[in-house]
N, C-alpha and C positions, 0 to 999 in steps of 0.2 A: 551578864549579857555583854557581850563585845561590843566598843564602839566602833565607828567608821572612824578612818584619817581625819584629825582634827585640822582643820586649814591652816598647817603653820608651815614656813616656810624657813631654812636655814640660811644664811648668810655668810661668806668668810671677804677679807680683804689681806692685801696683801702686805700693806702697811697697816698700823694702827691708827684708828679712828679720831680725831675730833670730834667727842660726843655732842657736845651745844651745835657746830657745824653741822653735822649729819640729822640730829631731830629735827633742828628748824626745817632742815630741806624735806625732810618725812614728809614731816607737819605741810608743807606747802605742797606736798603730790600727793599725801593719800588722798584716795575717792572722798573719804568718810571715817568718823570717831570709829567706825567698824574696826578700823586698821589700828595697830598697837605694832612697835618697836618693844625687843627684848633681848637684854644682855647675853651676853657669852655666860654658856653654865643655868642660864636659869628655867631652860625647857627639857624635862628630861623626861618624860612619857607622856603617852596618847592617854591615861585616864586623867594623869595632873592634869592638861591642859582642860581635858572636858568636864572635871570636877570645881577646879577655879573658876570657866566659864558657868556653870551651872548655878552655884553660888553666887555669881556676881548678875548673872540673869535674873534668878529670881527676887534679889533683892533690887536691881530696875524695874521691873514690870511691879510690886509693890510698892515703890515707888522711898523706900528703906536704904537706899545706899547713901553712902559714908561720902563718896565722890562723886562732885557732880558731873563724872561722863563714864559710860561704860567701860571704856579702854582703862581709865582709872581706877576704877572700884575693880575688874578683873585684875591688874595689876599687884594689887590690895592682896585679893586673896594667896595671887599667886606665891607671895610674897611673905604668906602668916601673919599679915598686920592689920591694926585698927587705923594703923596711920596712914593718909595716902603720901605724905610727902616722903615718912620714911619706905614705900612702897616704890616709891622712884628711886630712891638712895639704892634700896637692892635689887630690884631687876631692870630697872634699865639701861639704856647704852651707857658706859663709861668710857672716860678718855683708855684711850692703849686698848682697847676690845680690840680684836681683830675677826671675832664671829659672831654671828646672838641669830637672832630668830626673825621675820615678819609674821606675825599674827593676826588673820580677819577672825573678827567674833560676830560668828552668823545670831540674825535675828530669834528671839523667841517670842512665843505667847505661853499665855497663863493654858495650866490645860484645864482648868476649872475654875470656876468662881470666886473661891475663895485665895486665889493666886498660891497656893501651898506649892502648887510645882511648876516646873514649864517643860517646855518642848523646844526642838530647834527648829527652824522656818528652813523647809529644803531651800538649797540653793546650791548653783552650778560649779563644783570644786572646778573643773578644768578651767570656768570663766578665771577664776578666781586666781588660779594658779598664774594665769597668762596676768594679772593685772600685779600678782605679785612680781614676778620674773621681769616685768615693763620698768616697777618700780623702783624693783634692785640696780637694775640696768643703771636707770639716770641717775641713781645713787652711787655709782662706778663700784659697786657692792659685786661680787660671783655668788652665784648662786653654789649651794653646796649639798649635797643629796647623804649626808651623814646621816646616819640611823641613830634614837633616842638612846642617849648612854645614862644611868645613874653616875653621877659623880659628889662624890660630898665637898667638894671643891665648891662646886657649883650649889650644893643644897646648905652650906656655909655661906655662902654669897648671897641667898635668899633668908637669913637670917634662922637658920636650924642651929641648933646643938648639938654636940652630942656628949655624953658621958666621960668617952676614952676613945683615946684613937684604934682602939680595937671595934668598937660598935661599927656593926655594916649597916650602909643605906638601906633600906628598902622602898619600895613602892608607896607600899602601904604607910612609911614614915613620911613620905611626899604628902600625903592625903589629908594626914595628919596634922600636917603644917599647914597647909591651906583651911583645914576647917578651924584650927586653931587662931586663926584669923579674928575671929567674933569676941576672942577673950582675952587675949594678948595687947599691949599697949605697946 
Protein backbone atom coordinates (compact mmCIF):
# COMPACT_ATOMS: atom_id res chain seq x y z
CA UNK A 1 0.00 0.00 0.00
CA UNK A 2 1.44 3.46 -0.94
CA UNK A 3 2.09 6.05 1.57
CA UNK A 4 1.09 9.67 1.26
CA UNK A 5 4.17 12.38 1.24
CA UNK A 6 5.79 12.14 4.44
CA UNK A 7 6.22 15.91 5.88
CA UNK A 8 9.85 16.29 5.18
CA UNK A 9 11.06 19.05 3.85
CA UNK A 10 14.67 19.70 1.88
CA UNK A 11 16.93 22.38 2.78
CA UNK A 12 20.16 23.74 0.87
CA UNK A 13 22.60 26.82 1.83
CA UNK A 14 24.87 28.30 0.03
CA UNK A 15 27.67 28.40 2.32
CA UNK A 16 28.26 25.50 4.81
CA UNK A 17 26.57 25.41 7.91
CA UNK A 18 27.70 25.96 11.62
CA UNK A 19 25.98 22.91 12.82
CA UNK A 20 25.89 23.76 17.09
CA UNK A 21 24.76 27.51 15.46
CA UNK A 22 22.02 26.32 13.29
CA UNK A 23 20.38 23.53 15.87
CA UNK A 24 20.36 25.86 18.77
CA UNK A 25 18.47 28.46 16.45
CA UNK A 26 16.08 25.18 15.21
CA UNK A 27 15.68 24.20 18.72
CA UNK A 28 14.47 27.93 19.61
CA UNK A 29 11.76 28.21 16.42
CA UNK A 30 10.54 24.91 16.11
CA UNK A 31 6.60 24.85 17.17
CA UNK A 32 7.26 21.53 18.93
CA UNK A 33 9.66 18.13 19.55
CA UNK A 34 7.28 17.44 16.45
CA UNK A 35 10.07 19.13 14.33
CA UNK A 36 13.48 17.20 13.96
CA UNK A 37 16.61 18.71 11.83
CA UNK A 38 18.46 16.22 9.43
CA UNK A 39 21.61 15.83 7.75
CA UNK A 40 22.67 15.95 4.20
CA UNK A 41 22.40 12.32 2.66
CA UNK A 42 20.26 11.01 5.48
CA UNK A 43 16.61 11.21 3.84
CA UNK A 44 16.48 9.14 1.07
CA UNK A 45 12.76 7.74 0.58
CA UNK A 46 9.13 8.28 1.49
CA UNK A 47 8.71 4.53 2.99
CA UNK A 48 12.43 5.13 5.19
CA UNK A 49 11.03 8.05 6.48
CA UNK A 50 7.46 6.41 7.37
CA UNK A 51 9.03 3.13 8.61
CA UNK A 52 11.60 5.14 11.07
CA UNK A 53 8.57 7.10 12.07
CA UNK A 54 6.41 4.20 12.61
CA UNK A 55 8.82 2.46 14.81
CA UNK A 56 9.68 5.13 16.70
CA UNK A 57 5.82 5.74 17.13
CA UNK A 58 4.96 2.74 18.38
CA UNK A 59 7.69 2.44 20.74
CA UNK A 60 6.34 6.21 22.32
CA UNK A 61 2.83 5.46 22.70
CA UNK A 62 4.22 2.12 24.71
CA UNK A 63 5.88 4.14 26.35
CA UNK A 64 9.41 1.53 25.39
CA UNK A 65 11.61 4.17 23.86
CA UNK A 66 15.38 4.33 24.19
CA UNK A 67 15.15 8.43 24.02
CA UNK A 68 13.47 10.56 25.93
CA UNK A 69 11.73 12.59 23.08
CA UNK A 70 10.19 11.49 19.92
CA UNK A 71 12.46 13.54 17.40
CA UNK A 72 15.23 11.34 19.28
CA UNK A 73 14.11 7.90 19.25
CA UNK A 74 13.04 8.65 15.40
CA UNK A 75 16.40 9.83 14.83
CA UNK A 76 17.55 6.48 16.47
CA UNK A 77 15.82 4.47 14.03
CA UNK A 78 16.64 6.31 11.23
CA UNK A 79 19.91 5.89 11.91
CA UNK A 80 20.06 1.72 12.72
CA UNK A 81 21.04 2.30 16.22
CA UNK A 82 20.50 1.42 20.00
CA UNK A 83 22.21 4.57 20.70
CA UNK A 84 20.70 7.88 20.76
CA UNK A 85 23.85 9.94 21.07
CA UNK A 86 25.42 7.88 18.26
CA UNK A 87 21.94 8.54 16.35
CA UNK A 88 23.01 12.25 16.45
CA UNK A 89 26.68 11.61 15.36
CA UNK A 90 24.94 10.09 12.01
CA UNK A 91 21.99 11.93 10.94
CA UNK A 92 22.16 15.08 12.17
CA UNK A 93 23.31 18.52 11.04
CA UNK A 94 27.12 18.55 10.72
CA UNK A 95 29.47 21.23 10.48
CA UNK A 96 30.29 21.90 6.28
CA UNK A 97 26.45 20.31 5.46
CA UNK A 98 25.22 22.53 3.00
CA UNK A 99 21.63 20.45 2.62
CA UNK A 100 19.71 17.96 5.08
CA UNK A 101 16.12 17.94 5.56
CA UNK A 102 13.31 19.55 8.12
CA UNK A 103 11.11 16.80 9.42
CA UNK A 104 7.50 17.06 11.32
CA UNK A 105 6.69 13.70 12.85
CA UNK A 106 2.79 13.89 12.84
CA UNK A 107 0.99 12.48 15.87
CA UNK A 108 -0.10 8.77 16.57
CA UNK A 109 -2.45 6.69 18.42
CA UNK A 110 -2.47 3.16 19.48
CA UNK A 111 -4.93 1.46 17.02
CA UNK A 112 -5.84 -1.08 19.57
CA UNK A 113 -5.44 -1.90 23.12
CA UNK A 114 -2.69 -3.68 23.31
CA UNK A 115 -0.58 -0.79 21.51
CA UNK A 116 0.95 -3.49 18.82
CA UNK A 117 0.42 -0.85 16.11
CA UNK A 118 -0.45 2.85 15.56
CA UNK A 119 -1.94 5.09 13.10
CA UNK A 120 -1.03 8.69 11.99
CA UNK A 121 -3.31 11.54 13.63
CA UNK A 122 -4.39 13.49 10.11
CA UNK A 123 -3.07 16.63 10.11
CA UNK A 124 -2.73 19.71 7.56
CA UNK A 125 0.45 19.00 5.25
CA UNK A 126 -0.08 22.42 3.45
CA UNK A 127 -0.23 24.04 7.26
CA UNK A 128 2.78 22.32 7.78
CA UNK A 129 4.62 22.90 4.73
CA UNK A 130 3.99 26.81 5.27
CA UNK A 131 5.46 26.49 8.99
CA UNK A 132 8.26 24.52 7.50
CA UNK A 133 9.30 27.14 4.65
CA UNK A 134 8.65 30.14 7.85
CA UNK A 135 11.25 28.22 9.47
CA UNK A 136 13.67 27.72 6.80
CA UNK A 137 13.38 31.29 5.93
CA UNK A 138 14.56 32.69 9.54
CA UNK A 139 17.13 30.00 9.31
CA UNK A 140 18.61 32.01 6.08
CA UNK A 141 18.19 28.15 4.88
CA UNK A 142 16.43 27.88 0.80
CA UNK A 143 14.16 25.73 0.53
CA UNK A 144 15.10 23.00 -2.07
CA UNK A 145 12.27 20.87 -3.88
CA UNK A 146 15.05 17.88 -4.85
CA UNK A 147 13.23 14.51 -5.30
CA UNK A 148 14.46 11.49 -2.78
CA UNK A 149 17.73 9.93 -4.19
CA UNK A 150 19.19 6.54 -2.89
CA UNK A 151 22.75 7.48 -2.14
CA UNK A 152 25.18 5.13 -0.28
CA UNK A 153 27.18 8.10 0.45
CA UNK A 154 24.44 9.03 2.57
CA UNK A 155 23.26 5.32 3.76
CA UNK A 156 27.29 5.23 4.82
CA UNK A 157 26.60 8.41 6.74
CA UNK A 158 23.73 6.73 8.64
CA UNK A 159 26.07 3.97 9.59
CA UNK A 160 25.17 1.02 6.84
CA UNK A 161 27.75 -1.23 5.42
CA UNK A 162 28.37 -2.78 2.84
CA UNK A 163 30.32 -5.77 1.46
CA UNK A 164 32.16 -4.31 -1.67
CA UNK A 165 31.89 -1.23 -3.45
CA UNK A 166 30.03 -3.22 -6.11
CA UNK A 167 26.87 -3.97 -3.67
CA UNK A 168 23.84 -1.50 -4.71
CA UNK A 169 21.66 0.47 -2.27
CA UNK A 170 18.33 -0.52 -2.18
CA UNK A 171 15.29 0.48 -0.52
CA UNK A 172 14.62 -2.38 0.86
CA UNK A 173 18.44 -2.19 2.54
CA UNK A 174 17.14 1.30 4.03
CA UNK A 175 14.33 -0.70 5.81
CA UNK A 176 16.61 -2.81 6.83
CA UNK A 177 18.90 -0.64 8.62
CA UNK A 178 16.10 1.10 10.39
CA UNK A 179 14.68 -2.12 11.86
CA UNK A 180 18.11 -3.11 12.54
CA UNK A 181 17.98 -0.68 14.93
CA UNK A 182 16.47 -2.85 18.10
CA UNK A 183 19.68 -5.12 17.70
CA UNK A 184 22.77 -3.24 16.83
CA UNK A 185 24.75 -1.40 19.50
Amino acid sequence: MAQPPFPCFAWCSEQPVDAKRLLQTFLELRPNSQWVMVGDGCVQSNLQLWTAWMCASRRWIRKTSLARSLDAEFLRYLSGTHHVSEAFKRSGVRDDDNAGFVVFLPEAIATDETQADCQVVEYDFEDIELQATSMLSRLELETNSDEYILSKLGALRLGMKFESEQEVLTESALIGHILSSEFTS
